[in-house]
N, C-alpha and C positions, 0 to 999 in steps of 0.2 A: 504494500500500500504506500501511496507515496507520501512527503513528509510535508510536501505541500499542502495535499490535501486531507493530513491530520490538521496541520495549522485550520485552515478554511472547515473544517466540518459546522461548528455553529453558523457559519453563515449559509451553509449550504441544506441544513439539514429539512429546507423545504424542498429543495428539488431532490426527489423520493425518486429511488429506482424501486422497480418494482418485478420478482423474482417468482416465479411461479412454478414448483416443483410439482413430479408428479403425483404427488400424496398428498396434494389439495392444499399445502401451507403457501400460504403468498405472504413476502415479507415487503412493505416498507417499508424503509431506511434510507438515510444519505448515501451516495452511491459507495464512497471509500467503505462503511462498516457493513453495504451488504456485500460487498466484496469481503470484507473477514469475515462474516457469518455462513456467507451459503456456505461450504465445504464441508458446516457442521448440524446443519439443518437436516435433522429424520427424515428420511423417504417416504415415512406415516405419520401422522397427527394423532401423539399421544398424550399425556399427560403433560397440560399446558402450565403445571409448578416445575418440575422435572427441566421442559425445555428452557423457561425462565433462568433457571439456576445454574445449570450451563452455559446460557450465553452470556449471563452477567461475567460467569466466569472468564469469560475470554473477551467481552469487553473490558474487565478492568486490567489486563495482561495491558492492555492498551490507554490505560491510565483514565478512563471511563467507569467510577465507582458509583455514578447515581443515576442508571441510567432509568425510565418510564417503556415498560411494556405495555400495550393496548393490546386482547382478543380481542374479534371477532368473529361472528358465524355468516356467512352470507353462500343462503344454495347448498349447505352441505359443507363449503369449504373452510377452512380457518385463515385468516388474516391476520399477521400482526405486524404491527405497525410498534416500531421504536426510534424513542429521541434518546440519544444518548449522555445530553448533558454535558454540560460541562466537564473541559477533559482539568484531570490532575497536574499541576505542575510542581516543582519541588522548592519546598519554602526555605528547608535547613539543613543544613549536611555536618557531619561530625566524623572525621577522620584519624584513627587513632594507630601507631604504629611504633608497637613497642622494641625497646632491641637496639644495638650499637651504628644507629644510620647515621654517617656524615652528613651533619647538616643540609649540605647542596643537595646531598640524594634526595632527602628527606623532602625538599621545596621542590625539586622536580616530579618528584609522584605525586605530592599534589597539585599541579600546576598542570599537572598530563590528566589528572580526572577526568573521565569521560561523559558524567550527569552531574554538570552544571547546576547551583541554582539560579533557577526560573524558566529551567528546561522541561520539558510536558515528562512525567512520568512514563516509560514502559518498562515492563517487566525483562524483556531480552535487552536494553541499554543497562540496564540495573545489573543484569549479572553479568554482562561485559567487562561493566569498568570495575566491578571487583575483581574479575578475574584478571585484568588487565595489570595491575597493581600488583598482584599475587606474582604473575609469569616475572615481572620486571625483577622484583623481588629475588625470586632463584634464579634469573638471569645471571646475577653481577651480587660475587660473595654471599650471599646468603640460601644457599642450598636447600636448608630445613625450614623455608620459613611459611608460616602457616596462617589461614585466615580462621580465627578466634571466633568471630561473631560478628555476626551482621543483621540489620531489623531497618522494614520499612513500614514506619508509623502513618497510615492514610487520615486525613480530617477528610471526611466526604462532603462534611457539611461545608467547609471553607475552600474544599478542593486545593488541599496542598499536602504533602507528602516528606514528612523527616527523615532523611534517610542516616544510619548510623552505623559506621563498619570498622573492626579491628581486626589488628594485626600484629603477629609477632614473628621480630624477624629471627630471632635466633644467634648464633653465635656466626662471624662474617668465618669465610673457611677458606683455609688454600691446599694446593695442591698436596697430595704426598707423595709416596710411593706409587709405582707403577706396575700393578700386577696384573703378567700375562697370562692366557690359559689358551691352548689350542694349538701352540708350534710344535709342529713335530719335523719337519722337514729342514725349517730355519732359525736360524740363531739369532736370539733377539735386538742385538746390532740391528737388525734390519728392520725392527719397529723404529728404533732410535734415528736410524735414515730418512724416514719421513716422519717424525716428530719435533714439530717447530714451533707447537702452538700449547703442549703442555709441559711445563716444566716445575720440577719440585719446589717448594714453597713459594711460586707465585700466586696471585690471588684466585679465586677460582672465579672463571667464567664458563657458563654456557657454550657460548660462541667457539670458543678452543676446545670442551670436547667435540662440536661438533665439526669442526675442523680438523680434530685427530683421526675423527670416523672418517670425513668425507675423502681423506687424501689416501688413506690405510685400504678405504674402499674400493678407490680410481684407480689400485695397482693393478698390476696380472698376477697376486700372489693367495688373492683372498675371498674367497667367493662371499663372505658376511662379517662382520665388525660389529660388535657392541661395547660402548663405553658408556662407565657411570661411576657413580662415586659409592665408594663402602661406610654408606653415613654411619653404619655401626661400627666400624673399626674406629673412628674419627678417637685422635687423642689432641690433649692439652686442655689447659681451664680459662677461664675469663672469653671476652670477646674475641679471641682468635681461636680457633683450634686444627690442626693438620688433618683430612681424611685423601684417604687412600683411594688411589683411579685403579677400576679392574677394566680389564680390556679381553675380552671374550672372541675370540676368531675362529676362521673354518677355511681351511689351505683348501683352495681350488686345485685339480688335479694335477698330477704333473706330465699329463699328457693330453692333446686335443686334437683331433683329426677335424676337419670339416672343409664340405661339398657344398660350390653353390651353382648356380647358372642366374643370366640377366639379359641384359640387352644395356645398349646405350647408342642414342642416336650418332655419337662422335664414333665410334670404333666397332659398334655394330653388337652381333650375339655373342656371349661369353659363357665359358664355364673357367671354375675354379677349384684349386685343392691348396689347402694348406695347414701345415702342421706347426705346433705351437707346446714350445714348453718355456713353464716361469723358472725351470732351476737347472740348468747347465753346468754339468762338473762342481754338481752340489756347492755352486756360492751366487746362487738367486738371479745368476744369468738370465734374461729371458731372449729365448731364441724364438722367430717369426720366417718360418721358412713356406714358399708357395709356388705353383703353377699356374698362369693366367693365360687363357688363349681366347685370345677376340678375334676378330674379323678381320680388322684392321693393324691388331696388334697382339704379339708374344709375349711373354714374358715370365724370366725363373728368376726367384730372389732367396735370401739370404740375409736376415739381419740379427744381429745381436745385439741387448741392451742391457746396461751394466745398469743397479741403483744408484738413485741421486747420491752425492759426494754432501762435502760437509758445508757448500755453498749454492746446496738445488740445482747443482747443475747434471743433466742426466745426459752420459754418453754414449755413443753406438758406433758399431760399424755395420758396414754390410756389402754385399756384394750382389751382381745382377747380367743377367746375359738380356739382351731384348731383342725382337725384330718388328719390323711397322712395315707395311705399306699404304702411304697415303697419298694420297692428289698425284701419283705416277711416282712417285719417291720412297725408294725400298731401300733401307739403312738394317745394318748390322751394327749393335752395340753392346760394346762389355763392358763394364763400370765398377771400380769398388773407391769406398768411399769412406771417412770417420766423419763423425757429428757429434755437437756438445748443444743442449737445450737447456735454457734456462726461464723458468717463469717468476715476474716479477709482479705480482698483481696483473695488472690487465696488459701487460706487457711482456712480449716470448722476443726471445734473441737464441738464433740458431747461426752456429760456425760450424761451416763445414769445410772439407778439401778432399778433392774427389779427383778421381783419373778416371779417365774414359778412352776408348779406343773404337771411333766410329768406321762405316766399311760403307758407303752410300751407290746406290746402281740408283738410274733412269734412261728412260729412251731417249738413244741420239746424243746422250753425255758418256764419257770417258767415265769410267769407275774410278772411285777416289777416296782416299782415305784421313779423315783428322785425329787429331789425338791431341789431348788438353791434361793437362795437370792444374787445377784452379780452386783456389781457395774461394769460399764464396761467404759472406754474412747476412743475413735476414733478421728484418724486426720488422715485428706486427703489437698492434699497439690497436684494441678493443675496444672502447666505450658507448655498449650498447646495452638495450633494455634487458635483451632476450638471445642467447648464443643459436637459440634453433630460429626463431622467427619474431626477429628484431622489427619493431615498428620505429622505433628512435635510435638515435644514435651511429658512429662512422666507425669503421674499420682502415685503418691504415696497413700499409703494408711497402717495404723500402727495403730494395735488395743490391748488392753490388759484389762482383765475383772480378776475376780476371787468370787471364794465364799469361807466359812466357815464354818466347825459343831457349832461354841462357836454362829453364826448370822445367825442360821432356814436354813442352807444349809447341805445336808445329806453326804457331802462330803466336806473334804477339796481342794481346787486345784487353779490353775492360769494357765489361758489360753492366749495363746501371736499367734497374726496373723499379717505378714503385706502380702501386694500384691503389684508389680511394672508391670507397661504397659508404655512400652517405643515406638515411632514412629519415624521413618525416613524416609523421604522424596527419593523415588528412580523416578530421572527424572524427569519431568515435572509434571508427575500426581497420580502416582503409591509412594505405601506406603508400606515401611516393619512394621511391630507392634510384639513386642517380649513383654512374660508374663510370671512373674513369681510369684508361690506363694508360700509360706510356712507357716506353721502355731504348736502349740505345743503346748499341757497340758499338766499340772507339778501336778500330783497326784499320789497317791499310789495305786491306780486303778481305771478303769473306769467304774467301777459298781458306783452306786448312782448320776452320773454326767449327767444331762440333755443333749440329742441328740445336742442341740444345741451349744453346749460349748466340741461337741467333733469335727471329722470330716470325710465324706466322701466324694467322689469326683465323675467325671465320667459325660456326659454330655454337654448340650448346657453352654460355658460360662467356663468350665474347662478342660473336657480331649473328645475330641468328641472320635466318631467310638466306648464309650461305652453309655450303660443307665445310667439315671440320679440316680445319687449316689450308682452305681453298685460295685465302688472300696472302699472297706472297709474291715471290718473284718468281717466276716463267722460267726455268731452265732447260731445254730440252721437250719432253714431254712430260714434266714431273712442275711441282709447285716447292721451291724450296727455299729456305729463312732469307729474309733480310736482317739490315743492320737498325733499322728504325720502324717503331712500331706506333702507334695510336689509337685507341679506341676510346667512345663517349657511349652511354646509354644511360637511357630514362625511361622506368617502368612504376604503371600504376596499379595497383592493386586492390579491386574492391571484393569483399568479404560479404557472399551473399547470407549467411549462417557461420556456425561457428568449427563448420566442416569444409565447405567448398567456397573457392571464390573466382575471379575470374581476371584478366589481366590484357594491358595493353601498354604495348611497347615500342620506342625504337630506338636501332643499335644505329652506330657509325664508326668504321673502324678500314687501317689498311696495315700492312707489312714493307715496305720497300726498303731499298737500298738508300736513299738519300730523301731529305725533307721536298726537296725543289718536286720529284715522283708523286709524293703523296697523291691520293683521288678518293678520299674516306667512300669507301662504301656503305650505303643505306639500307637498313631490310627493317622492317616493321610487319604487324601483326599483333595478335590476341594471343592469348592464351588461357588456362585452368587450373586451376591449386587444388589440392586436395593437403589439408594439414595432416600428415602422417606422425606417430609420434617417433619418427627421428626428423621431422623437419617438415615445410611445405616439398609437397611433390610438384613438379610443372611440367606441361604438357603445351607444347607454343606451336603453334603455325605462321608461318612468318614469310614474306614477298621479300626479296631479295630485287634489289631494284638495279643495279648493274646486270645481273644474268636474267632478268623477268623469270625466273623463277620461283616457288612455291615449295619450301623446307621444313618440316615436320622435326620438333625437336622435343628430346625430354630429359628432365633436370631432377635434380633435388636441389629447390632453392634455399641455403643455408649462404651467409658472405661466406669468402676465403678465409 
C-alpha cells in the first residue's frame, strides 16, 4: 500500500471502492485499506463479531486502533462498510541501551532510529527499527548483545502511541584464537594465506568474518566455510573480553573431470574437457588443464596456480598450443607464459611475460612466422553497482606490453590498449552503456609481430552486424591485424519485467594500419536479454552497413 496514500486516507475515505466477493460480502472502504482487507475477507459471510475482530486486527498493524464497522443486509447479501479513523502516530519514544557504548556509537543509533516521532505508527516499521538497532549492535564489538524489552503503549482515544525499547549491549569482544576443523589435505598456512580480515585481539566485526568466509569460499580448495565466534569459550572480565573464531570447512575434491558443449557466434560450435585439481604435489597447487575445439578455433592449455603470497599477490604459469582459422587467416601458436595478480579493492593489476611462437598461412601470402618475448601489465579498475548487470557505474581497463630483437623477439614494438564501459541509469530500470576502445602498436612494421599484439575487430563484444575479426587489413585472401584500432558503441536497454528485456544499439569501429586508413565501420540493430543468473544473456541482430549485411550475434552481457 502506498505511503502516500496512508498519508491521504482521511481525506479520501469518501471515495469508497467497493469489493464484491463471491460469498455475498461487499466491503466499502477507502480504496488503500480495501486493498489490505480483501486478501482476508471469508469467501462466506459468517459471524459478523468474528470478522470484526480480525480486521480490526490488521487495521491497527497499520496504526488504525479506532476504527467504525457498519452491517448491513440488502437481498441476502452482507455489506460492510468501514471508516477507519484516525491513523496512530507516535507521541514519545524512550530508548535505553545498557553496556560499554562509546559515546559516538551511542548518538549514532539513535540518530539512525527508524520510527521517528510524529511518524504514523505500523506495526512492521516498529519491529524494523528494533531490529535495526539490535543487527548494528553485533555488527561492531558487541556480539552478545541482546534486546531486553520493548512495549508499545496505544492512547486510541488521542491516537498517539509510546513507544519504549531496551537494550543490553554486553561486554565489547575481540578476536581470539582461531580454531580450525575440516583440513585434512592442507596445512593450515593456507587459511593464514587468505586471512587479512581477522586477526587476534582486534576488535570484532561482523564484516571480517564475513570477509574471512567470503575469500576462504572464492578458493578452488573449499566446497563450504563457516565462521563464528565461541561466545562460550569467551575469556576475560570487565568491558573487554577475548572469544574465540571456529572456522568449520569441507575440502572440495581433489579431482574434477568435466564435459561441456556450446556455441558462440564469434568461433562457432564447441565442445570441451577439462581436468582440475586444487592440490599438486601436495602444497595447494591448483592445476586447470583443458581441450577446447571450436569451429573456428583449437585449443590445449595448461595452467598452474600457486596461493596468494604474503602481499595478495597470486601467481601462475601456464602453457598453450592453439590453432584458428578466421577471415582466411590460419595461424599456429605455442605460448607459455608467468602471471602475478593482485587485487586491491576494486582494483586488479596483472604482470605478465609471455613467449609465443606464431606459424600464420593465407591464400596468395608466403607462410611466415613471429615470435615475441613480451612482458605485458594490465589494470582494470571497477566502480560499479552490480559485477553481473551493472546499471551505474564504469569499468576501466589500461594495458601496455612490448617486445625486443636485442630479448628473442623478431620485432621491435610497444603495444598500448585501454577500453572504457560506462553505464547510466535511465529511469527506474533501463540502462544506457557506452564503449569505447582504442588500442596502438608502435613498430616499424607489422610483419614479424604476433597476431596477438596486433589488432582486429568486428563481432560479438566489439563492432556487431560484422564477422568476428572481419575489420582488418586485407592481406592476400585472409583479414589480418593492424597496428591501430578504434571502436565506439552505444546500447540501450529496456527491461520489459524482471526477466527479459530488449535492446538497441550501434557499434562503430575499424582495425588499420595507420590513423590517415581509418573508415569506422557502422552496424546497428536490436537485440534481447534474458537475465541469467551468471549475467544478462544477449541475442542481437545487427545491419552491418559497409557489407549491407545482416549478423546474428550472441553474448553474455557482463563488462570486461
Amino acid at each position: 500500500m502506498p505511503n502516500l496514500s496512508r498519508r491521504l486516507l482521511p481525506l479520501l475515505f469518501f471515495a469508497l471502492s467497493t469489493t464484491a466477493l463471491a460469498g455475498g460480502i461487499e466491503l466499502r472502504a477507502p480504496t488503500a485499506i480495501s486493498d489490505l482487507l480483501q486478501p482476508y475477507l471469508p469467501e462466506e459471510a459468517g459471524s459478523q463479531r468474528k470478522l470484526q475482530a480480525l480486521l480490526s486486527e490488521i487495521l491497527a498493524t497499520e496504526g488504525y486502533f479506532s476504527p467504525q464497522f457498519e452491517f448491513t443486509e440488502d437481498s441476502g447479501d452482507l455489506r460492510l462498510s468501514i471508516d477507519p479513523g484516525p491513523r496512530t502516530s507516535i507521541g514519545e519514544l524512550e530508548i535505553i541501551i545498557d553496556g560499554p557504548l562509546p559515546p559516538e556509537s551511542r548518538a549514532a543509533l539513535l540518530a539512525g532510529w527508524g520510527l521517528a516521532v510524529g511518524q504514523p505508527f505500523r506495526q512492521e516499521d516498529w519491529n524494523s527499527a528494533k531490529q535495526q538497532v539490535l543487527a548494528e549492535l553485533l555488527a561492531v564489538d558487541f556480539a552478545a548483545a541482546t534486546l531486553v524489552d520493548s512495549t508499545a503503549e496505544i492512547d486510541s482515544a488521542a491516537h498517539r502511541a509510546k513507544l519504549s525499547v531496551h537494550y543490553a549491549s554486553g561486554p565489547r569482544y575481540r578476536f581470539g584464537e582461531l580454531r580450525i576443523a575440516g583440513l585434512q589435505r592442507y596445512d593450515p598456512d593456507l587459511i593464514a594465506r587468505y586471512n587479512r580480515a581477522v586477526r587476534r585481539g582486534a576488535p570484532y566485526r561482523e564484516e571480517s568474518l564475513n570477509a574471512l568466509r567470503s575469500s576462504l569460499q572464492a578458493t578452488p580448495y573449499f566446497s563450504s566455510v563457516e565462521a563464528g565466534l565461541d561466545l562460550a569459550s569467551a575469556t576475560g572480565s570487565g568491558d573487554t573480553v577475548d572469544v574465540p573464531v571456529f572456522l568449520r570447512l569441507r575440502e572440495r575434491p581433489a579431482h574434477s573431470i568435466a564435459f561441456g558443449v556450446g556455441a558462440s557466434s564469434n568461433t562457432g560450435a564447441r565442445v570441451s574437457f577439462n581436468y582440475h585439481t586444487p592440490d599438486v604435489f601436495n602444497q595447494a597447487w591448483e592445476m586447470d588443464s583443458g581441450l577446447r575445439l571450436e569451429q573456428k578455433k583449437q585449443t590445449i592449455y595448461t595452467d598452474f596456480f600457486l596461493p596468494p603470497d604474503d602481499r595478495l599477490r597470486r601467481h601462475s604459469v601456464g602453457v598453450m598450443a592453439e590453432g584458428t582459422d578466421i577471415q582466411g587467416l590460419r595461424t599456429e601458436r605455442y605460448a607459455f607464459g608467468a602471471q602475478t595478480v593482485q587485487q586491491r579493492g576494486s582494483a586488479e593489476q596483472r604482470l605478465a611475460l609471455n613467449w609465443e611462437d606464431e606459424k600464420r598461412y593465407a591464400d596468395g601470402v608466403q607462410t611466415s612466422t613471429a615470435r615475441a618475448l613480451a612482458p605485458n601489465a594490465m589494470w582494470t579498475l571497477r566502480q560499479v553497482d552490480s559485477g553481473l548487470d551493472p546499471r551505474r557505474g564504469f569499468v576501466l581497463q589500461l594495458q601496455v606490453g612490448g617486445g625486443a630483437k636485442a630479448a628473442w623477439s623478431d620485432q621491435n614494438f610497444l603495444r598500448l590498449h585501454a577500453r572504457y564501459q560506462h553505464f547510466i541509469p535511465l529511469g527506474r530500470v533501463d540502462t544506457l552503456a557506452l564503449r569505447g576502445e582504442v588500442g596502438y602498436t608502435q613498430a616499424a612494421s607489422r610483419q614479424g609481430i604476433p597476431q596477438n599484439y596486433l589488432f582486429r575487430t568486428g563481432g560479438t563484444g566489439s563492432v556487431r552486424g560484422y564477422a568476428y575479426q572481419s575489420l582488418g587489413l586485407r592481406e592476400g585472401g585472409a583479414v589480418v591485424g593492424g597496428r591501430y584500432l578504434g571502436v565506439l558503441s552505444a546500447e540501450a536497454t529496456h527491461w520489459l519485467d524482471d526477466t527479459w528485456g530488449i535492446a538497441a544499439f550501434v557499434d562503430a569501429g575499424d582495425a588499420v594500419d595507420s590513423w590517415q586508413d581509418v573508415r569506422l565501420a557502422v552496424g546497428y540493430g536490436l537485440g534481447a536479454r534474458w537475465r541469467s543468473p551468471a549475467g544478462p544473456i544477449g541475442a542481437d541482430l545487427a545491419y552491418g552497413q559497409r557489407t549491407g549485411k545482416v549478423q546474428l550475434h550472441f553474448s553474455l552481457a557482463i563488462p570486461f
